[in-house]
C-alpha positions as CSV (number, residue, x, y, z in Angstrom):
1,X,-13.8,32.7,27.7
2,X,-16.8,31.0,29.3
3,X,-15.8,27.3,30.6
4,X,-18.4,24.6,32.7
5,X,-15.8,22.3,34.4
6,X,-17.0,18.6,35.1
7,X,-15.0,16.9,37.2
8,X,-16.1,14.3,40.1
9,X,-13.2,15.0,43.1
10,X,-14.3,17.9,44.9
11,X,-10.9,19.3,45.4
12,X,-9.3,18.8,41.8
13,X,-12.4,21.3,40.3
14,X,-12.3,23.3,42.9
15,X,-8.6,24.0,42.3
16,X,-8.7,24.0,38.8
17,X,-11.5,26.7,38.8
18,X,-9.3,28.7,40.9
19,X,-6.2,28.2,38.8
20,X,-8.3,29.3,35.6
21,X,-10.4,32.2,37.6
22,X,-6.7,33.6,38.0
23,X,-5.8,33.1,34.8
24,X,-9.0,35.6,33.7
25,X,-11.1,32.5,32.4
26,X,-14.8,32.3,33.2
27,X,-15.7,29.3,35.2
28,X,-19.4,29.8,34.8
29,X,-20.6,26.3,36.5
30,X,-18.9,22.9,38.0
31,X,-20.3,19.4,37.7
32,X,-19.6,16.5,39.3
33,X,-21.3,14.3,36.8
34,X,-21.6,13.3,33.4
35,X,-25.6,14.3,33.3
36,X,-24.8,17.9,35.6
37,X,-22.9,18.4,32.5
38,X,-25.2,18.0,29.9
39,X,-27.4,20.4,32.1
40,X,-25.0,22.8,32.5
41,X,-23.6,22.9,29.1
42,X,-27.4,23.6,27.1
43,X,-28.4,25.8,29.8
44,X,-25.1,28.1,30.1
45,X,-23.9,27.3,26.1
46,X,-20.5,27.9,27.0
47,X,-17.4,28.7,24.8
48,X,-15.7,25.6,26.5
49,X,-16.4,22.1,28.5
50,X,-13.7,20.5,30.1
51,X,-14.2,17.5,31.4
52,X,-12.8,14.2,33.2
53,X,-13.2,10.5,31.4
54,X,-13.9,8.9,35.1
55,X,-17.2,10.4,36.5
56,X,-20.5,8.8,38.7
57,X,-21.9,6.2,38.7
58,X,-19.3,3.8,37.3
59,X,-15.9,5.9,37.5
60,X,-15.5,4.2,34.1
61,X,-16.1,6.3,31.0
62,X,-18.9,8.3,31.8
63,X,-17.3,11.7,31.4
64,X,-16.2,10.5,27.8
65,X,-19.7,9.4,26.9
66,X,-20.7,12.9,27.9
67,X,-18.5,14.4,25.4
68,X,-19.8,12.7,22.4
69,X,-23.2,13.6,23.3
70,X,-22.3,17.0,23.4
71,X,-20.8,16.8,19.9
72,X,-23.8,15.0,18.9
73,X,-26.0,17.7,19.7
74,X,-23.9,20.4,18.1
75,X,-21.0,19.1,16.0
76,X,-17.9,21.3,16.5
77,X,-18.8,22.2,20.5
78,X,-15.0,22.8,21.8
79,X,-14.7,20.0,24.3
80,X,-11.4,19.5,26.3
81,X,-10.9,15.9,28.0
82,X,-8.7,16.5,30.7
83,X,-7.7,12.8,31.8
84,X,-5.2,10.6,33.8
85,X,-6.1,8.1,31.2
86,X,-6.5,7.6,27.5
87,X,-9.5,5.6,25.8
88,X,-8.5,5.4,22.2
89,X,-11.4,3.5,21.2
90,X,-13.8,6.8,23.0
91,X,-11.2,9.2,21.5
92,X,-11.1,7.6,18.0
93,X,-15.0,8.4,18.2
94,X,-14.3,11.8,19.2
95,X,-12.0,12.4,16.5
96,X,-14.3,10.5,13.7
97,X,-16.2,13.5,13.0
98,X,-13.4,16.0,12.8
99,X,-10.6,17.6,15.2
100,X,-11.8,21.3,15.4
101,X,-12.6,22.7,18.9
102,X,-11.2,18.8,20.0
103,X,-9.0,18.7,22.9
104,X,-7.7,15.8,24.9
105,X,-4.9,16.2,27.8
106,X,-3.5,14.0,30.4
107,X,-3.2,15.8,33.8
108,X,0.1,13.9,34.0
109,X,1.9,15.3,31.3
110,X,0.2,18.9,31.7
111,X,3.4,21.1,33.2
112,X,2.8,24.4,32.3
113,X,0.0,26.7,33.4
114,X,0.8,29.1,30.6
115,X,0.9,26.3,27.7
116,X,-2.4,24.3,29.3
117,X,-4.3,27.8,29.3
118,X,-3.4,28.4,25.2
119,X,-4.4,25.1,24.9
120,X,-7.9,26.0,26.2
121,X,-8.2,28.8,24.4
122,X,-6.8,27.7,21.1
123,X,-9.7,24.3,21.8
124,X,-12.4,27.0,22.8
125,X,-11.7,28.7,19.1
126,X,-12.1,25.4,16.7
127,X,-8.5,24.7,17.3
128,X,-7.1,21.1,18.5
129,X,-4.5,20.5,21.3
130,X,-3.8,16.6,21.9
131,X,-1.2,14.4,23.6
132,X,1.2,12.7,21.9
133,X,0.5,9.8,24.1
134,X,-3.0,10.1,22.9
135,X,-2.5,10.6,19.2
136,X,0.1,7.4,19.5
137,X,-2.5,5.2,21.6
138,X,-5.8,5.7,19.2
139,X,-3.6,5.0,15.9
140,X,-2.0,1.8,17.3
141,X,-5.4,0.9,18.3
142,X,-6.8,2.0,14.4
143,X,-4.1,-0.1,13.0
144,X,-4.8,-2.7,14.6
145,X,-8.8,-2.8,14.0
146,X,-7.3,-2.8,10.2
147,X,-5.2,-5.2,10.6
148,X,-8.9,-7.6,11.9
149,X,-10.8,-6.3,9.2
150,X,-8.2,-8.0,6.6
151,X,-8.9,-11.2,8.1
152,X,-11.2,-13.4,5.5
153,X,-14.1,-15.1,6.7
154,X,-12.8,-18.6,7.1
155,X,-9.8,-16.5,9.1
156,X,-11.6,-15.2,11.3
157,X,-13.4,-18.5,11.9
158,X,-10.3,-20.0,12.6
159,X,-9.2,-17.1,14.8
160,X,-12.4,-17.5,16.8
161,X,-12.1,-21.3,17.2
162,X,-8.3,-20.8,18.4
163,X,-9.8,-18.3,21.4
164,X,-12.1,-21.4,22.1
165,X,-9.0,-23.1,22.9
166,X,-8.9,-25.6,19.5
167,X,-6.0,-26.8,18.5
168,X,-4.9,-27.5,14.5
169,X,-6.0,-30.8,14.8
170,X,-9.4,-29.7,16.6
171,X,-9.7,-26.7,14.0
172,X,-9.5,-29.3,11.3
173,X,-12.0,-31.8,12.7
174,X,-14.4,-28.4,13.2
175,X,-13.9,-26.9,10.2
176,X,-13.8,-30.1,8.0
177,X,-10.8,-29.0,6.4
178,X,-7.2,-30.8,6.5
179,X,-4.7,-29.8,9.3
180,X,-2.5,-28.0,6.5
181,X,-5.3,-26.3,5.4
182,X,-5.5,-24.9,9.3
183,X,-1.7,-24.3,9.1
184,X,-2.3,-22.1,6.0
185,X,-5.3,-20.4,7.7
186,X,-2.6,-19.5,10.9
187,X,0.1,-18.1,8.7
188,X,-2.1,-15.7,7.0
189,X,-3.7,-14.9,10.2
190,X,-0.1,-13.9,12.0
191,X,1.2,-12.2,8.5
192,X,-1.8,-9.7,8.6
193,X,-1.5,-9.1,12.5
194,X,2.0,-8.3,11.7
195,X,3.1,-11.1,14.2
196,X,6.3,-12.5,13.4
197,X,8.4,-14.7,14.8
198,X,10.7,-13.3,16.8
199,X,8.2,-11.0,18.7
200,X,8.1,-11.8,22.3
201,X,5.1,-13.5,23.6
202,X,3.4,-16.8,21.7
203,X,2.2,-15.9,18.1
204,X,-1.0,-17.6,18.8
205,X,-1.6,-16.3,22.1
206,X,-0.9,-12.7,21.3
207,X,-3.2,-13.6,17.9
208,X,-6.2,-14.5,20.7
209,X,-5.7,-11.4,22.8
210,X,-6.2,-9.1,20.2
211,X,-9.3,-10.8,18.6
212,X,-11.1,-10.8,22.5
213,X,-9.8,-6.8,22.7
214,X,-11.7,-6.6,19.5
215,X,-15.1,-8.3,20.7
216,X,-14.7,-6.3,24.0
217,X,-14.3,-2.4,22.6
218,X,-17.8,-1.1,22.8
219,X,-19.5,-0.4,19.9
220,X,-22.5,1.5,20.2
221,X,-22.4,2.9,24.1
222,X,-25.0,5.0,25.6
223,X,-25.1,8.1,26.6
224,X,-26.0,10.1,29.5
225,X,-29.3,12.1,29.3
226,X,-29.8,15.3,30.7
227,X,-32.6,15.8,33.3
228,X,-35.7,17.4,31.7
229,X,-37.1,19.3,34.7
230,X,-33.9,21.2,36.9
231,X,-34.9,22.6,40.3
């Protein structure tokens, strides 16, 4: 099995390379960013890319980015993210177009050489390996983009108008409906966000939060280009 590693700290890909090289897997080049990758992976067309979530420039998502512009290019590519974190909204993505030859791993809750090296290799032939933790996070956050897109119009007015900061009585006056109107609006609104009463935390505050976490998932990123001239 021919893999391209991409990983930004130095040491961590260094070690890993060694860890697979004695486990008989090919690491047949090492990036240290998302657009080395890119490079690497059309030049070398490996079997395999593993690669980190937090890479140069940003340390943000870069290395995830990467990934779904390698399945872009050529749907089914095995790609393993190998990540101390989870992006459901990036991994949702990933997993939009179908699971085969999809991996995704945190290095926290890898313990065993043996099982993390099947995983590669069951990855590298159209296979799947994902976290549990990972599976869990990007169907909470599907759920709860569900649970938004049942909202009516005039609810998510009135949800929008509450993350201003608007009371009922200044929802009303905005709206030019009566305060019981704005009551109704609000029950709906915490029925289909599956907020009841007794959940901890304010109903309409947690009701805010998870319309700004909707505004602020990116929808359309961009992605890393490889170079078109390599020295």
């Amino acid at each position: 099995m021919r893999v391209v590693l991409a990983e930004d700290s130095v040491l961590l890909r260094s070690g890993l390379a060694k860890l697979l090289a004695d486990e008989d897997v090919d690491v047949v080049g090492q990036a240290g960013d998302a657009v080395e990758l890119l490079a690497l992976a059309a030049d070398l067309g490996p079997d395999l890319c593993v690669v980190d979530v937090r890479m140069p420039p940003t340390h943000t998502d870069e290395g995830l980015r990467a990934a779904l512009a390698l399945r872009a290019a050529d749907p089914g590519r095995p790609v393993l993210v190998l990540s101390q974190y989870v992006e459901a909204h990036y991994a949702a993505k990933l997993l939009a177009d179908g699971s085969e030859g999809l991996g995704y791993l945190l290095k926290d809750r890898v313990a065993d050489v043996d099982e993390f090296v099947a995983a590669l290799h069951r990855v590298a032939g159209g296979g799947t390996a994902l976290d549990a933790e990972v599976v869990s996070q990007v169907f909470a956050a599907t759920r709860r983009q569900d649970a938004l897109a049942a909202l009516t119009a005039r609810e998510r007015e009135v949800l929008a108008l509450m993350a201003e900061g608007l009371g009922n009585g200044g929802l009303a006056d905005r709206l030019f409906i009566t305060e019981r109107a704005v009551e109704k609006h609000i029950r709906s609104i915490f029925t289909k966000l599956d907020l009841r009463p007794d959940d901890r935390g304010h109903r309409r505050v947690r009701a805010v939060l998870r319309y700004i976490d909707s505004l602020a998932a990116p929808l359309a990123p961009s992605t890393p280009t490889a170079p078109t001239d390599r020295p």
